[in-house]
C-alpha positions as CSV (number, residue, x, y, z in Angstrom):
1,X,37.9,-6.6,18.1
2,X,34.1,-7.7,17.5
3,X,32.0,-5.6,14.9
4,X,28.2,-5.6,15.4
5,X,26.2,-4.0,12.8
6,X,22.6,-2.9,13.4
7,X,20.3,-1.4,11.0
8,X,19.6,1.3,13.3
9,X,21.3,3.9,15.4
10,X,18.6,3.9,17.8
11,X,19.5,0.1,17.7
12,X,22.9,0.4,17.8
13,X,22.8,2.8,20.8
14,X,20.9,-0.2,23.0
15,X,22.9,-2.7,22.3
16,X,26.3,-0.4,22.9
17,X,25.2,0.4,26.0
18,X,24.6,-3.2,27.0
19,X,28.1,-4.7,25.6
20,X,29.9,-1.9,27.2
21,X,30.6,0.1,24.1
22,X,30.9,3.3,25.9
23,X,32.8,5.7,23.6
24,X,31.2,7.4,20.6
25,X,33.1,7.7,17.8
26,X,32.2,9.1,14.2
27,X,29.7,6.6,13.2
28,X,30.0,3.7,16.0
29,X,30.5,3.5,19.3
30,X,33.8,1.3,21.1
31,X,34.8,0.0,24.6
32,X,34.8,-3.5,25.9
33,X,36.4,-5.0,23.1
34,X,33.6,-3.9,20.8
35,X,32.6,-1.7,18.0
36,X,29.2,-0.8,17.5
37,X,28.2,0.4,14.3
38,X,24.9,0.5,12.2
39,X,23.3,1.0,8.9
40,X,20.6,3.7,8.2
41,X,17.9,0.4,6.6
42,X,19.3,-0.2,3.7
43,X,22.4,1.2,2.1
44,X,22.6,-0.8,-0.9
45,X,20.2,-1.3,-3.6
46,X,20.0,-3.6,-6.7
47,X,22.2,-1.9,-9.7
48,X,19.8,-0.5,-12.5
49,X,19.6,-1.4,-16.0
50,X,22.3,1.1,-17.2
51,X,24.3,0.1,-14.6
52,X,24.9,-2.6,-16.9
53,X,25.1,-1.6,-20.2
54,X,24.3,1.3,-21.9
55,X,21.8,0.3,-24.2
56,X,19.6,-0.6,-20.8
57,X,19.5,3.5,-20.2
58,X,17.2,4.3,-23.3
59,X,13.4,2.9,-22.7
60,X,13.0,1.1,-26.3
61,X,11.1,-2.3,-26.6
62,X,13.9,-3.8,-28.9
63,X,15.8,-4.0,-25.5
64,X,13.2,-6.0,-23.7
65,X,13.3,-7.9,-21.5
66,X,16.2,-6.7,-19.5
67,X,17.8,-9.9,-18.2
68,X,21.3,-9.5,-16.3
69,X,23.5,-12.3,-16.4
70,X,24.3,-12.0,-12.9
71,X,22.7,-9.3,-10.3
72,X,24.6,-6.9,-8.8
73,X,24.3,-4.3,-5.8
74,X,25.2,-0.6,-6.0
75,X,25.7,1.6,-2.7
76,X,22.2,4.5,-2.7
77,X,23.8,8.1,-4.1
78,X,23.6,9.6,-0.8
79,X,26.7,11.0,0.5
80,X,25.6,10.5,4.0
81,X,25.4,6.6,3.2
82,X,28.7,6.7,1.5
83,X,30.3,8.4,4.7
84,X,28.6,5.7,6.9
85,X,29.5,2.4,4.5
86,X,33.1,3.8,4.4
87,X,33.2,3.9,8.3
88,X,31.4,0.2,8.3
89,X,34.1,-1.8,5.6
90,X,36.8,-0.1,7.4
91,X,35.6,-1.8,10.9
92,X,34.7,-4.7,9.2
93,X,38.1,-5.2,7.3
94,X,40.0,-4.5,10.6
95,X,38.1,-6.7,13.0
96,X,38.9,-10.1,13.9
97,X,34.5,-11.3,14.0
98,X,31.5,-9.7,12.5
99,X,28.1,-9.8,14.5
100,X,25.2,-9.2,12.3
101,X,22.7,-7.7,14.8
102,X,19.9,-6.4,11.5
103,X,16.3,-6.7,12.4
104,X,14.9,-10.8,13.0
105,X,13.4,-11.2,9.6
106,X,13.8,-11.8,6.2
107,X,14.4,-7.9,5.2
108,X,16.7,-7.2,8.0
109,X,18.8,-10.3,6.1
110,X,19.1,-9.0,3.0
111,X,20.1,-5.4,4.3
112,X,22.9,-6.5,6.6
113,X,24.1,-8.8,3.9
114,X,24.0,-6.8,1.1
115,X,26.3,-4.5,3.1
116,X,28.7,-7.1,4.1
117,X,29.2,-8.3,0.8
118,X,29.9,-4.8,-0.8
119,X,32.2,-4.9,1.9
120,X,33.6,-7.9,0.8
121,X,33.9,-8.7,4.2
122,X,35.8,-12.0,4.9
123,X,35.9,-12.3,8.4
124,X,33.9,-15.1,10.5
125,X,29.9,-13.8,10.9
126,X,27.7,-14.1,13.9
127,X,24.2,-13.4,14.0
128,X,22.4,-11.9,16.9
129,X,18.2,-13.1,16.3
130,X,16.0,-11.7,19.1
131,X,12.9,-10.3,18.7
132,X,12.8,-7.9,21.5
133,X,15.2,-4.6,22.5
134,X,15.0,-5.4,26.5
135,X,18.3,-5.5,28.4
136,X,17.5,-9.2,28.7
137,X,16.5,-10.2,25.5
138,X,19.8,-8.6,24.3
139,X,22.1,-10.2,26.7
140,X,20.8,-13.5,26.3
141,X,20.6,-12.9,22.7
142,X,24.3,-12.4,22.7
143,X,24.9,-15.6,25.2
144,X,24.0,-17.7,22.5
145,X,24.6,-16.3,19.3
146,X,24.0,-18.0,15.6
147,X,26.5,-19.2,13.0
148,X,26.0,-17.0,10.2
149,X,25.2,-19.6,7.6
150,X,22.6,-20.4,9.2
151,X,20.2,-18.0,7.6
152,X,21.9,-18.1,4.1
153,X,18.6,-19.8,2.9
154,X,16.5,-17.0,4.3
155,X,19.2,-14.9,2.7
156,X,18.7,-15.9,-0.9
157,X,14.7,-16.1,-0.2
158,X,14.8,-12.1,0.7
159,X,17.1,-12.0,-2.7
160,X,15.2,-13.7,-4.7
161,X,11.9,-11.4,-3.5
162,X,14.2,-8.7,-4.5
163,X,15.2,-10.1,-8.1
164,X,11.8,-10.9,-8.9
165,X,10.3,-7.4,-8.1
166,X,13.3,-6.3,-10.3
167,X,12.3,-8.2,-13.4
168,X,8.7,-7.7,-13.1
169,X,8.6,-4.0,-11.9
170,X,11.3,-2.8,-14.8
171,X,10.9,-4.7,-17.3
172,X,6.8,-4.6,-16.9
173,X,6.8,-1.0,-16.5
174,X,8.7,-0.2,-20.0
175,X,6.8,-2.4,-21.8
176,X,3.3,-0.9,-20.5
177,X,4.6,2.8,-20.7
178,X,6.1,2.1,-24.2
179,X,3.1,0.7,-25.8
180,X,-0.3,2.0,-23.8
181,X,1.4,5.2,-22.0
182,X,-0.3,8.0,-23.7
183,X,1.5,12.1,-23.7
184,X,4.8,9.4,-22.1
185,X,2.4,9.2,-19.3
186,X,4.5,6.4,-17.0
187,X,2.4,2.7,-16.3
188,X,4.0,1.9,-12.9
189,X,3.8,-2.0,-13.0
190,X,4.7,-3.7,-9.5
191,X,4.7,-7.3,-8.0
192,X,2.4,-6.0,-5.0
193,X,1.1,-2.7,-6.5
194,X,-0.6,-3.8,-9.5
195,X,-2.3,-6.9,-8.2
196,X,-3.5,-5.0,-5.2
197,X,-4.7,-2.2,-7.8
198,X,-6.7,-4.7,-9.6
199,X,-8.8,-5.9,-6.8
200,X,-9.4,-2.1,-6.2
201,X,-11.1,-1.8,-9.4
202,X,-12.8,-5.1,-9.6
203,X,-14.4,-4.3,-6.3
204,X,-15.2,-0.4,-7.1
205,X,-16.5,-2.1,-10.8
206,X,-18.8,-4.3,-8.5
207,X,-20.1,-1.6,-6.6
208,X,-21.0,0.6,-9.6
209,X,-22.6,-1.9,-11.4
210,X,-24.1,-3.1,-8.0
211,X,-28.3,-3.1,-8.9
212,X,-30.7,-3.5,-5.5
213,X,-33.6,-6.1,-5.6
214,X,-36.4,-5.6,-3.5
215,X,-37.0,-9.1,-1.4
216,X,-39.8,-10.0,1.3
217,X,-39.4,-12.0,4.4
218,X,-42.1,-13.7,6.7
219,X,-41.5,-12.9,10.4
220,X,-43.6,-12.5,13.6
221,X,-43.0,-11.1,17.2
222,X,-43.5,-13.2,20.0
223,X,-42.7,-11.8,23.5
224,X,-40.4,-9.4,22.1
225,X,-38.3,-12.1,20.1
226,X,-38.6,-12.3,16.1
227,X,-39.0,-15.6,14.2
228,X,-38.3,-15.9,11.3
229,X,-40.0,-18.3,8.4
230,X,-38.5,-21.3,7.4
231,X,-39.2,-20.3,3.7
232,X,-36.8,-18.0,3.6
233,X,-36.7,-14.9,1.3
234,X,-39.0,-14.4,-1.8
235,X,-37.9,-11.8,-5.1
236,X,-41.4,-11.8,-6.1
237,X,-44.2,-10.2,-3.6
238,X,-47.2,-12.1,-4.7
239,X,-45.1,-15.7,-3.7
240,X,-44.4,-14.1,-0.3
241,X,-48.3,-13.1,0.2
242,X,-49.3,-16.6,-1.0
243,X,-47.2,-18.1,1.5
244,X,-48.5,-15.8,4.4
245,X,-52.3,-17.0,3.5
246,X,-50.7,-20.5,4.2
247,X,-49.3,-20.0,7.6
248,X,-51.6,-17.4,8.9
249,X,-53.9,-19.5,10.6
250,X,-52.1,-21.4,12.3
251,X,-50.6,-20.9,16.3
252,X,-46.9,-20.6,16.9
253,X,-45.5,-23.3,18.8
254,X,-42.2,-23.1,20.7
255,X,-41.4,-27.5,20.6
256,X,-37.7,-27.4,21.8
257,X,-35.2,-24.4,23.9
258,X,-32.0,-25.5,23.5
259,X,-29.0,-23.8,25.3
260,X,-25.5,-23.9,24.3
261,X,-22.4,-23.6,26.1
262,X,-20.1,-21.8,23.8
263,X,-16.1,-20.8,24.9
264,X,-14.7,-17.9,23.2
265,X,-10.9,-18.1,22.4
266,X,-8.4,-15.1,23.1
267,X,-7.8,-12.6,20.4
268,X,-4.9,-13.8,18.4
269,X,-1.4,-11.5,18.6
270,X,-1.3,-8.8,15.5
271,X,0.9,-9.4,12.9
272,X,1.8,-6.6,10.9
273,X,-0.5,-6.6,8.5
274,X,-3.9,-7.1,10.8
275,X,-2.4,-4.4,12.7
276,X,-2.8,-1.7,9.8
277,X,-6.3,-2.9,8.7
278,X,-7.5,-2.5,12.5
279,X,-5.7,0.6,12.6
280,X,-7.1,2.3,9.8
281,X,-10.8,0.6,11.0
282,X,-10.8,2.1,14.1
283,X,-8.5,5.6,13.8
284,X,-7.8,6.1,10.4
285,X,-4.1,5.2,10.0
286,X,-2.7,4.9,7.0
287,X,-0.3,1.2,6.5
288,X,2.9,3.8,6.6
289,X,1.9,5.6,9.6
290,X,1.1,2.0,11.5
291,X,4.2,0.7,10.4
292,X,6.7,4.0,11.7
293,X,4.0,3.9,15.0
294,X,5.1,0.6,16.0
295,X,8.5,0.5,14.5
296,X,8.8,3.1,17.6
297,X,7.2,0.8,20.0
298,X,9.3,-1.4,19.3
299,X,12.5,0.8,19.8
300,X,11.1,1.7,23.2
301,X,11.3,-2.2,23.9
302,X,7.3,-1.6,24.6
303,X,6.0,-4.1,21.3
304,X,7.9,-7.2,20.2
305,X,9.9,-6.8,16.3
306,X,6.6,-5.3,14.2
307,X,7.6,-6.6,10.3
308,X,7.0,-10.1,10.7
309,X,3.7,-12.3,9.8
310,X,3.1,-15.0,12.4
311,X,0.9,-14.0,15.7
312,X,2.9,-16.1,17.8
313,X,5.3,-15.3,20.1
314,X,9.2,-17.1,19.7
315,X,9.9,-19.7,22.3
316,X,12.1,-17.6,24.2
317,X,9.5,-14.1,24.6
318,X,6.6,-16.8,25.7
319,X,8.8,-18.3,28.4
320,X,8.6,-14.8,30.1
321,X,5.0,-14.3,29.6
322,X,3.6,-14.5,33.3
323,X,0.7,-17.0,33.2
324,X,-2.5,-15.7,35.3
């Protein structure tokens, strides 16, 4: 029996239907020499500081920094996640090859893996990488399917991502709650989140402190076109005057027209993260309601996989692209 693991039911459902997977069981679907099961995103999480030793639970700064010998993963307290990892290691220990089917990027990696390995699954892993939920795209996905090592590097980049915001975010956070946080007010210190704070204030700090100058500019209207000066713009109204009594008396003379040909490339694909800043330009989105707009695009095979950062299409998507 082959296992595939989506991160998705919705997922999960597509690519049942496609393999033949007719029969719905509790928490996967079966049929065609297939079992079809899925995770809800993630299920597992990086273990917290207690989680290793008791004297991580109390917030002192005698304990800092918090540095685990070796990293570990914890299922999320949810009993609905229990139920669903007990139904997924149970497949997995009984089948005879694991497909990993996760979303075609970096964070679908570390989900599915993360899963697998609290699972100590030991069975020979597949990996399904298409970036599209079509019939076809899933069918041929499956015609040529990946060795599973072949993403261990992206595997220990999305780990190491994950680590990092560990370190920083915990042991940052204690350090700045335990020695600024005022009435235990809580400093919430973040790889992303506190860099992207500080450019908030340094621009608001810039437009507070922002002070207008007054400038002058020599122009002229000629058959309803403007021309502007050469001498640019002047901070001081009595250099700008001075300059006018220079120029005044003499005719404007039009020496050269030159026109320009200019081409104008197409508009680049959105990645994710053009897509929520034109979003919120033009209708107000927030980045989270983007991101769950075109995460169900994507499900309805309309949009190609949203959470990646190129604006180019794969190789096999752009062979289908009709050409006009």
């Amino acid at each position: 029996m082959k296992v595939c693991i989506a991160e998705k039911p919705s997922v999960a459902r597509e690519i049942a239907d496609i393999l033949g997977a007719k029969s719905r069981r509790d928490g996967y679907f079966e049929g065609n020499g297939y079992q079809v099961t899925w995770t809800f995103g993630h299920l597992c999480t990086l273990k917290e500081p207690h989680d290793y030793t008791s004297r991580w639970k109390w917030w002192d700064l005698r304990t800092l920094p918090m540095l685990p010998r070796k990293f570990g993963i914890k299922l999320i307290d949810d009993e609905g996640v229990k139920k669903q990892f007990n139904t997924i290691e149970k497949l997995v220990n009984e089948a005879d090859e694991v497909i990993n089917c996760g979303d075609a990027g970096q964070e679908g990696e570390v989900i599915q893996r993360w899963v697998l390995t609290k699972a100590k699954c030991q069975k020979p892993i597949k990996r399904l990488w298409i970036s599209s939920l079509t019939e076809e795209a899933i069918k041929e996905g499956f015609e040529k399917l990946y060795n599973g090592t072949d993403f261990d590097l992206l595997y220990a980049a999305g780990s190491a991502r994950a680590i990092g915001d560990w370190l920083l975010g915990l042991n940052a956070t204690r350090l700045y709650t335990l020695k600024y946080g005022q009435n235990k007010q809580v400093l919430s210190i973040g790889r992303v989140q506190t860099p992207t704070l500080a450019l908030v204030v340094q621009r608001q700090l810039e437009i507070d402190n922002f002070k207008p100058e007054p400038y002058w500019e020599l122009k002229t209207t000629y058959r309803e076109t403007v021309f502007s000066a050469t001498s640019g713009r002047f901070s001081v109204k009595e250099e700008a005057e001075k300059k006018l009594e220079e120029i005044k008396g003499h005719d404007l003379f039009i020496t050269s027209v030159e026109t320009k040909k200019g081409t104008e490339q197409p508009q680049k694909l959105f990645d994710l993260t053009s897509l929520q800043v034109e979003s919120n330009r033009k209708f107000g989105l927030s980045a989270d309601e983007t991101l769950r707009v075109i995460q169900s695009l994507y499900e309805k095979k309309v949009t190609t996989y949203p959470r990646v950062d190129t604006t180019f299409l794969p190789n096999d998507i752009y062979q289908r692209c009709p050409v006009s």
